[in-house]
C-alpha positions in Angstrom: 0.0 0.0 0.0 1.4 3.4 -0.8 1.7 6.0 2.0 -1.2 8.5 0.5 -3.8 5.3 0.4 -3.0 5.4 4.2 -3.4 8.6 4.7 -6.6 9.3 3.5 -7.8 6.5 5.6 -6.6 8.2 8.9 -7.8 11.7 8.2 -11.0 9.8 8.6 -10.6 9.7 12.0 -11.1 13.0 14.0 -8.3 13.0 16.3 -7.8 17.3 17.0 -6.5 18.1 20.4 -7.6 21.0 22.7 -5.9 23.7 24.8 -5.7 24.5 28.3 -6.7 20.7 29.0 -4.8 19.1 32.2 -5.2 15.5 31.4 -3.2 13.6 28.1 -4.5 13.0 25.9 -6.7 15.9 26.0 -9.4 14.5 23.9 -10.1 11.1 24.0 -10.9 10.8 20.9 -7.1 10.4 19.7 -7.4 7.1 20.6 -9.6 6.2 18.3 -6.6 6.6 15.7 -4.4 4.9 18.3 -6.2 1.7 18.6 -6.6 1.6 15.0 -3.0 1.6 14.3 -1.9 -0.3 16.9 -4.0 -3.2 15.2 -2.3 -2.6 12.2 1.0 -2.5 13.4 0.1 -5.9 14.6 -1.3 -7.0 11.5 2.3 -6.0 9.6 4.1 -7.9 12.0 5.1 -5.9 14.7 4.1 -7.9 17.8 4.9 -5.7 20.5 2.2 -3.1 19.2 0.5 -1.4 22.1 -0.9 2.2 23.2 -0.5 2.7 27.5 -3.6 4.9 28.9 -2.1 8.5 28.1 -2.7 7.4 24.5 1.2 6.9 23.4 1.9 4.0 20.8 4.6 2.0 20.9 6.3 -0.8 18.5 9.6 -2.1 17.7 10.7 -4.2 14.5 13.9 -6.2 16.5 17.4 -6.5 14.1 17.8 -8.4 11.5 20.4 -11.1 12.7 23.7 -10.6 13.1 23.1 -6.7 13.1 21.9 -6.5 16.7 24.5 -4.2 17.5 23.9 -1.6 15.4 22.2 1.8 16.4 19.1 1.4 17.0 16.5 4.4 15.3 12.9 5.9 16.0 11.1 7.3 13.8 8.0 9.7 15.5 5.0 11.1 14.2 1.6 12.8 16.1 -2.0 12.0 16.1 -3.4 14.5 17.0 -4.8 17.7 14.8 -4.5 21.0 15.4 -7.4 23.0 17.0 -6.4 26.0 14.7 -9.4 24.4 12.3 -12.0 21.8 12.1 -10.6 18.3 11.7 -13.8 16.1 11.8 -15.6 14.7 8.8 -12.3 15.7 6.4 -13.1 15.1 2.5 -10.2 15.0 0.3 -9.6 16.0 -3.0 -8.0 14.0 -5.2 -6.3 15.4 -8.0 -4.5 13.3 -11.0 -1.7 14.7 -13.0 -1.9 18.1 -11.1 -1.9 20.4 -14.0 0.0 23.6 -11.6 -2.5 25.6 -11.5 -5.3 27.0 -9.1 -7.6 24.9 -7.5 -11.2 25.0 -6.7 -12.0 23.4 -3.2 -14.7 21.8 -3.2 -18.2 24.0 -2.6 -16.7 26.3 0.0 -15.7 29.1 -1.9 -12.2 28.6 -1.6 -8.9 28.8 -3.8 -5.9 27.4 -3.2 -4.1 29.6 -5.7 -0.7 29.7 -7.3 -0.8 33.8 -6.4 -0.8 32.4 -2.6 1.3 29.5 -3.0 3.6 29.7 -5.7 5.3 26.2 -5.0 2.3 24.8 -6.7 3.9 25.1 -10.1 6.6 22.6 -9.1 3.9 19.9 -8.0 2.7 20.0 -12.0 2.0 16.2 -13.3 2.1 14.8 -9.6 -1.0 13.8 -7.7 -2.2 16.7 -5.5 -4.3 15.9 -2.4 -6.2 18.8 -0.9 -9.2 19.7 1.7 -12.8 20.8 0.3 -12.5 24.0 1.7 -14.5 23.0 4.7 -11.5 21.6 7.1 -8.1 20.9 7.4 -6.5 18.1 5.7 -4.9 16.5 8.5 -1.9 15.5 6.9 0.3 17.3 9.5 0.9 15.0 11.2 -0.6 11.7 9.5 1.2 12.0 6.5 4.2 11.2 9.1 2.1 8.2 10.6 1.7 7.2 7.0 5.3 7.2 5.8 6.4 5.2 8.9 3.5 2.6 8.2 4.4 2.3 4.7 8.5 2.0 5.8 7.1 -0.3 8.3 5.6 -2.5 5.8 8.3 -2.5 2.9 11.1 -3.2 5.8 8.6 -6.5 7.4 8.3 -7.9 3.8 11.5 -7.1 2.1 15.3 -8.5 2.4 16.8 -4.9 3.9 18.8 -5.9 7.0 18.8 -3.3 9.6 19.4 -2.7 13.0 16.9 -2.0 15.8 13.7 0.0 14.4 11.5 1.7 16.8 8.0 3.3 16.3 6.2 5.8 18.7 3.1 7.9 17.7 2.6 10.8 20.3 -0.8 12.8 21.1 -1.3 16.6 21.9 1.9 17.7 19.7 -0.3 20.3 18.7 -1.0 21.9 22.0 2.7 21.5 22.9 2.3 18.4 24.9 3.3 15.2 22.9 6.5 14.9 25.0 5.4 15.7 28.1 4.9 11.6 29.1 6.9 10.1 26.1 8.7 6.9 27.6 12.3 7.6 26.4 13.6 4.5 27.9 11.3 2.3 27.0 11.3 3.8 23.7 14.4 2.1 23.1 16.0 4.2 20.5 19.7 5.8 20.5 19.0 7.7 17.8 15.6 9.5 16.3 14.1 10.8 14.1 10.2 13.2 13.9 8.3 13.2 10.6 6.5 16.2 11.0 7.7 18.9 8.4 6.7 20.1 5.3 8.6 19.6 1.8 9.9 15.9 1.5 13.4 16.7 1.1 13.5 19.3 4.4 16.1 18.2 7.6 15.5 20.3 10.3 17.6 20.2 12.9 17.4 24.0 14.7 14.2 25.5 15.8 13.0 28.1 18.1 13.3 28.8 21.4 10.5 29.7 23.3 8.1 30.5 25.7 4.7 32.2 27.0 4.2 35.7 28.4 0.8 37.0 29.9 0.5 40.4 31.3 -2.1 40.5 33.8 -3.5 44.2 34.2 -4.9 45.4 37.5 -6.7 48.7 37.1 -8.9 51.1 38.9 -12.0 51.8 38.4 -13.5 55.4 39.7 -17.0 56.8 38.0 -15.5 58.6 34.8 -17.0 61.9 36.3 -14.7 61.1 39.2 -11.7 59.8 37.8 -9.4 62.8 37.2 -5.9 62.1 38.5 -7.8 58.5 39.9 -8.4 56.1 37.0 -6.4 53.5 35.9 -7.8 52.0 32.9 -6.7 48.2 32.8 -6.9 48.3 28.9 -5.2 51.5 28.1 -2.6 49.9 30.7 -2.6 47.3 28.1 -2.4 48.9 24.9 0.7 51.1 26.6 2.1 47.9 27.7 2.0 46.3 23.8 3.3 49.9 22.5 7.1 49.4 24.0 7.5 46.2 22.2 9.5 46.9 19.0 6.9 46.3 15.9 9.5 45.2 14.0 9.7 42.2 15.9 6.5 41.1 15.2 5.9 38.2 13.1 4.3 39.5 10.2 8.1 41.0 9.6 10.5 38.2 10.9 11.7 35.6 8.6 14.9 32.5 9.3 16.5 32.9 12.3 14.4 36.1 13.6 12.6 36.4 16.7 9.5 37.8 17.6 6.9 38.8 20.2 3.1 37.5 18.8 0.4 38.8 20.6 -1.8 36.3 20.1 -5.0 36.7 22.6 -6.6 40.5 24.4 -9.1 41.2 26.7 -10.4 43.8 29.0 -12.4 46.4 30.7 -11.6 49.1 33.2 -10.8 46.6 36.1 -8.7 44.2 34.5 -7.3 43.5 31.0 -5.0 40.2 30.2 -2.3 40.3 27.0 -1.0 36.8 26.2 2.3 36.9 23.8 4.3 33.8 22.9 8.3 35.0 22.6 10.4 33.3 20.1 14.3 33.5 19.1 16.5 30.9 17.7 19.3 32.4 19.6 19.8 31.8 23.3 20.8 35.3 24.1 18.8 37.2 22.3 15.9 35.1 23.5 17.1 35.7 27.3 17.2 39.5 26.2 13.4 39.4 25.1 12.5 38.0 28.2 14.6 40.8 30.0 12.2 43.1 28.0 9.0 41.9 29.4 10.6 42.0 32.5 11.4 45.9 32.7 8.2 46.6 31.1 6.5 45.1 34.1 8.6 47.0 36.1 8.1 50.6 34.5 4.6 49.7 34.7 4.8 49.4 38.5 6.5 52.2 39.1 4.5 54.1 36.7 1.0 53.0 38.0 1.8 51.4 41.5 3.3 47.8 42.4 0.6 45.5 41.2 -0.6 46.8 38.3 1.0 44.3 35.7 1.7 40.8 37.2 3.8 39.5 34.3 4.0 35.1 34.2 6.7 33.4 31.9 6.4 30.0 31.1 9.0 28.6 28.8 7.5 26.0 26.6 11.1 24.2 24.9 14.3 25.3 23.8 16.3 25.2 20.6 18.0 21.3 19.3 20.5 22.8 18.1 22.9 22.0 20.7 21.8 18.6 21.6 22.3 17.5 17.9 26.1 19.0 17.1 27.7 16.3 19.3 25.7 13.8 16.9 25.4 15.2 13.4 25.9 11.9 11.8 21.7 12.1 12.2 22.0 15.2 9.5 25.1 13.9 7.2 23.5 10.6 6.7 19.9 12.0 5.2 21.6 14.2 3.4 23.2 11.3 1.9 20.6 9.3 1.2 18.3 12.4 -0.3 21.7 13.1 -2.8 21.4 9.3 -3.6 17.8 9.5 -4.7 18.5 12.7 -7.0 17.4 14.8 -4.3 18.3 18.2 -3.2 18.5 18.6 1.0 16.7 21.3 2.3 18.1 22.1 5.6 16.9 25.3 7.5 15.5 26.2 10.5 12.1 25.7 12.0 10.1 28.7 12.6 8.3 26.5 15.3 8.8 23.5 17.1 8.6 19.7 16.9 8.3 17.0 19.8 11.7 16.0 18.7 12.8 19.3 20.2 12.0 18.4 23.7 12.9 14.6 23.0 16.6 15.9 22.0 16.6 17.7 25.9 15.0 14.3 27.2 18.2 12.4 25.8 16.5 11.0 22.8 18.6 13.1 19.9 15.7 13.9 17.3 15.9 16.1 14.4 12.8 16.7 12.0 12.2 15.8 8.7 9.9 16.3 5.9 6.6 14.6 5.1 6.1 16.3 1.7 3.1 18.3 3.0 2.4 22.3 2.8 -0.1 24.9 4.6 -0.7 22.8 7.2 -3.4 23.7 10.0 -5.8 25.4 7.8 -8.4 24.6 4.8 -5.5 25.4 2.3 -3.5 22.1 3.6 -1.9 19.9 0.5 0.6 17.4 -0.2 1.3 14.9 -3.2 1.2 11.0 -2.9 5.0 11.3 -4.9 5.9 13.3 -2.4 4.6 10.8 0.2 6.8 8.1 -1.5 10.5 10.1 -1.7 9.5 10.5 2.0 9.3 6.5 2.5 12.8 6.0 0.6 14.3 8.7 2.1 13.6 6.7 5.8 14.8 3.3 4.4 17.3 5.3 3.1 18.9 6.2 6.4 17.9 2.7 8.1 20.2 1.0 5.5 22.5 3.8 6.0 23.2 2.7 10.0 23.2 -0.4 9.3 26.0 0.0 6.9 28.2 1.6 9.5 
């Protein structure tokens, strides 16, 4: 079975997570998709198939004889969908010798348009899959479940000998979580890798920094007939608070390795007022000096207005992989070898984001990103190609023959 045909079987299955949930998996519903594959993990073979109650699956395909001591590699991918847009009752498109140009989706009034996405030219002749219009496509991140199935399959029934395979499927990714109760050790893996990115032939291996910033505003609220010399307006606070961050760091004008303060949720009155931010930076320093920021803007504000008035929380939410994959860059050289091998070109660059493999690499599990062969993900403009599906198979049987080989 090719690794599109899978797909569109588990975008089927409405498996988005939720924020500001305490429990994991924060819909139950994602195991719906993890009993599912769990059976057919079992069904290709893989006999210690199982998912434990926080909704994590777990599998391992044991050496092939006489390579037991080579490294043994993971290969990760989410169930879960993100809660940006609707992932239940997803209808794909499928689309036939892709002619490059703009498509119609479905009845909803929607284009996904060259003008938007000008990549779409280079997808010419292959076989597009996109949403009607009406949901995401889900393919962030089950195109990744679908290209470790499919590898999982072509590696039971072929002759490739190979060390030590091991497969894990996370939940809440989305909502930052997937890592949060991922069994390293019983993992098993020395080495990993995520399959969560976008173009087939992308390595990631450096992503954000990061974290969380609310302002909590504390004003006071006297009868505006009154208030002369009195009032302190919780949302003015707010909007003055908003105004010392640089614009320029917003990210609407950021690209590669620039940082940015996103203020991505307001709300207030007189009394109080609440700005949430996330803060992102690719460098350490500069992302400590953001922080900083926040933190003497909180404390002009006090002194300004009187202690109390902004409460300022942090929460930092993972840090950068960089660092925990330079003392291992064989993970990197090696698909770039394989990619050159199949006629492809490597496209290594950082992640505007972050993957679970980010907070795997800081959990001793070394996990850099790679590509799934998917684009726009999390909205109703979501595509990928079933070719692009398939370099992503070869490109991981690529780098388990690689390993063994060493």
């Amino acid at each position: 079975m090719r690794a599109y045909e899978r797909l569109l079987n588990y975008v089927k299955v409405h498996t988005t997570s939720m924020d500001d949930q305490e429990q994991i998996p924060s819909t139950e519903r994602q195991f719906d998709l993890a009993k599912q594959l769990v059976e057919e993990l079992k069904a290709l073979g893989v006999a210690d198939a199982r998912v434990d109650e926080h909704c994590y699956v777990y599998g391992t395909i044991p050496a092939t004889k006489g390579y037991e001591e080579k490294a043994s590699l993971g290969f990760i991918a989410h169930m879960d969908t993100a809660p940006d847009f609707s992932g239940e009752h997803v209808q794909p498109q499928i689309i036939e010798q892709y002619d490059g140009g703009d498509v119609r989706l479905g009845e909803s009034g929607r284009v996904l348009s060259v003008e938007n996405f000008p990549h779409l030219k280079s997808l010419k002749g292959r076989t597009l899959i996109t949403t009607d219009g009406t949901t995401l496509l889900g393919a962030d991140d089950k195109a990744g479940i679908a290209i470790i199935m499919t590898m999982v399959e072509q590696l039971m029934n072929g002759s490739q000998p190979h060390g030590k395979v091991c497969i894990g499927f996370t939940p809440d990714e989305e909502v930052g979580r997937g890592a949060d109760l991922f069994d390293v050790k019983g993992f098993g893996a020395e080495y990993a890798y995520t399959l969560d990115g976008g173009i087939e032939t992308e390595i990631v291996y450096e992503n954000f920094n990061a974290c969380s910033a609310d302002f909590e505003i504390h004003g006071v609220n006297i009868h505006p007939g009154e208030a002369k010399n009195r009032m302190v307006n919780a949302s003015i606070v707010a909007f003055e608070i908003d105004g010392y961050l640089p614009a320029w760091e917003r990210p609407e004008h950021t690209e590669m390795y620039e940082g940015f303060y996103h203020l991505i949720e307001m709300s207030g009155n007189v009394e109080q007022a609440k700005l949430s931010y996330i803060v992102r930076d690719h460098d350490a320093a500069c992302f400590a000096a953001k922080k900083n920021t926040l933190r003497l803007i909180e404390k002009t504000i006090n002194e300004k207005y009187g202690e109390g008035t902004a409460v300022l929380t942090i929460t930092d939410s993972y840090e950068n992989m960089a660092s925990q994959i330079a003392p291992c860059m064989h993970l990197i050289d090696l698909a770039k070898e394989v990619m050159g091998e199949l006629g492809l070109t490597p496209e290594v660059s950082p992640i505007r984001g972050g993957t679970d493999g980010a907070r795997l690499s800081f959990m001793g599990l070394p996990c850099p990103n790679l590509g799934t062969g998917g684009h726009a993900f999390h909205g109703p403009y979501e595509h990928i190609t079933a070719e692009g599906m398939d370099s992503a198979v070869q490109i991981v049987l690529g780098i388990i023959g690689k390993y063994a080989a060493r």
